[in-house]
Structures are given as structure tokens and as C-alpha cells.
C-alpha positions in Angstrom: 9.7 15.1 -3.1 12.4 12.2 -2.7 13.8 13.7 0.7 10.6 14.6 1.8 9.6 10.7 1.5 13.1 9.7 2.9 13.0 12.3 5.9 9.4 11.2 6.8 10.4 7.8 6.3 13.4 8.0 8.8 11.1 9.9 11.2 8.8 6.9 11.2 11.0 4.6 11.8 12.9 6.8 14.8 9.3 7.0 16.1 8.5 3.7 15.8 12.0 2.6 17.9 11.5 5.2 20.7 7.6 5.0 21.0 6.1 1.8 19.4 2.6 2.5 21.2 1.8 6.0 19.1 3.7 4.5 16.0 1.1 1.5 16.2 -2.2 4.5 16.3 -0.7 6.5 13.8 -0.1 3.5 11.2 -3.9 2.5 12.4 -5.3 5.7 11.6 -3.1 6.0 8.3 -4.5 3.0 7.4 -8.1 3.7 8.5 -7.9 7.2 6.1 -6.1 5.3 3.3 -6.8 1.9 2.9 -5.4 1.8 -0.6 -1.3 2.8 0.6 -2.1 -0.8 2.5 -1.9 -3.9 0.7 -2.0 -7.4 2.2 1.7 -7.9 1.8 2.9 -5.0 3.6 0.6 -6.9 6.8 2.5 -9.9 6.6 5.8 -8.5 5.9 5.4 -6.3 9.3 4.1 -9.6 10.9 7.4 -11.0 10.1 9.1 -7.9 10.9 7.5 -7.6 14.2 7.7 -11.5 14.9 12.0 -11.2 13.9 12.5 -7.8 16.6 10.8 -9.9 19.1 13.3 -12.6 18.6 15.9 -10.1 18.9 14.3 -8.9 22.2 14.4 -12.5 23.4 18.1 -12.5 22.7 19.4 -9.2 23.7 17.3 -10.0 27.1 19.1 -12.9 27.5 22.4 -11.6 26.4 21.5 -8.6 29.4 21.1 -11.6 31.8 24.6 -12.9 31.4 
């Protein structure tokens, strides 16, 4: 079951790169049908997550500028 959590896992986070939009409405409606895999610390660690990559946007836009 391990590489079934690890392939699903890297999956997610390929999806979540390439399409962020669908990755958003699956994690909703994942959340929506299992509340209980959702805690309040996974919320703010993915605020933090999502507040840190767009920090790195910033950058790399400005970096692209140059």
C-alpha cells in the first residue's frame, strides 16, 4: 500500500504544479467527502505553503525581467 500512497502522492503533487485550478476542486471535494483526513494544521501549513510559492513567483518573475 506504501507505493500506492507514494505514487498517488507524487501524482498530486505533478497535478497540482501543471494544473493548480482542478488540484484546488479535487482537494475541495476530498475535503467535502472526508472531512476527518483534514485537520486545521494541514490549512495553515498549505497557507504557508501557498503564501512561500507565491513568493517564489514574485522572484522568478522578477528574475524573468532581468
Amino acid at each position: 500500500m506504501s507505493n500506492l500512497d507514494d505514487s498517488i502522492g507524487k501524482i498530486l503533487l505533478e497535478l497540482q504544479k501543471d494544473d493548480p485550478d482542478t488540484f484546488k476542486k479535487l482537494m475541495k471535494k476530498a475535503q467535502e467527502e472526508n472531512p476527518e483526513l483534514f485537520d486545521e494544521d494541514i490549512d495553515t501549513e498549505n497557507k504557508k505553503i501557498d503564501e512561500y510559492n507565491l513568493k517564489v513567483d514574485e522572484y522568478n518573475n522578477k528574475v524573468d525581467e532581468k
